[in-house]
N, C-alpha and C positions, 0 to 999 in steps of 0.2 A: 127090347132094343137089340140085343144079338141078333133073335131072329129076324129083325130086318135088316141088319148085316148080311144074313145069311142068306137070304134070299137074294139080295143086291146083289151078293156076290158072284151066285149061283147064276143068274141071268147075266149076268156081267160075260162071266167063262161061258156059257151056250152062246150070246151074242160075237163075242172073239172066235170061236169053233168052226158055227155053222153058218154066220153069217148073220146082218138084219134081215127082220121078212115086212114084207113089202106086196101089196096087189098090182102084178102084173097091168100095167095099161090096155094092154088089146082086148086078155083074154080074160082078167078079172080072178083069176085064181095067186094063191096066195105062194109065191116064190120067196127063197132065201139068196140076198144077194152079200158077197161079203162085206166085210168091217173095214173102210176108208184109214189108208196108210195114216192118215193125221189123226182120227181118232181114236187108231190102236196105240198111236207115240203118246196123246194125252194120257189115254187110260194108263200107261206103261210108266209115264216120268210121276203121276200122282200117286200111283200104287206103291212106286219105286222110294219115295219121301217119307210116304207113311209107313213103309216099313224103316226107314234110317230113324227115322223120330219114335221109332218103338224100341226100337236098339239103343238110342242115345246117342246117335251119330249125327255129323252135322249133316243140314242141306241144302249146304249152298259151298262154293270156294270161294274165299276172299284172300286179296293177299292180304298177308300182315307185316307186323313190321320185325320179324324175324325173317323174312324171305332171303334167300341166296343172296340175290344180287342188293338186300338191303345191307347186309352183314358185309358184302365185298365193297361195298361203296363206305361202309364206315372204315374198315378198314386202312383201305387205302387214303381216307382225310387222314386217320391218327398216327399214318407212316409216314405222311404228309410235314407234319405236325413234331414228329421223332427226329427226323432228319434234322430238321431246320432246329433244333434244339442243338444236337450236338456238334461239338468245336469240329472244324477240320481234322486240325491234326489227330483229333480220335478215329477219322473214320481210317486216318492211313495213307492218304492222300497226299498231304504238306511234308511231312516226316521224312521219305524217304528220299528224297532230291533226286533230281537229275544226274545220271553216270554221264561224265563226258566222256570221251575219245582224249585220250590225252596222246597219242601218237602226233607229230607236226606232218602237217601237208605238203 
């Protein structure tokens, strides 16, 4: 089994290199033409997995529900939520009254 890793792998890197080969249509001889932009990204994002999944790493992003904006969105309900809990006069608001002007006009 290795060694047909190893060979797969080995044609893999010469196919990336030097290119696919392919017989020329006019002249019937056997030309190397290169490796198509979309199949070197395949080759690239498969190779790219299988090594994360050898590591132990994920492969894929998902959000969770630890995210930034999840955590700032709880937040803000439970300040929501704290506010409307406490009296006025604790926040400091009611307590201090209005200074008039006692000077007459």
């Amino acid at each position: 089994m290795v060694e047909i890793i190893d060979l797969s792998l080995s044609e893999v890197r010469n196919r990336l290199q030097k290119g696919d080969g392919v017989i020329h249509p006019r002249t019937g001889e056997h030309v190397r033409i290169p490796v198509k932009a979309k199949y070197a990204a395949v080759i690239l994002g498969i190779s790219f997995d299988n090594l994360r999944l050898i590591r132990n790493q994920p492969t894929r992003i998902t959000k969770d529900q630890t995210s930034v904006d999840h955590l700032a969105e709880r937040l803000a309900i439970l300040s929501n939520g704290l506010l409307r809990r406490i009296p006025v006069h604790e926040c400091g608001t009611a307590d201090r009254g209005i200074k008039r002007n006692r000077r007459a006009n």
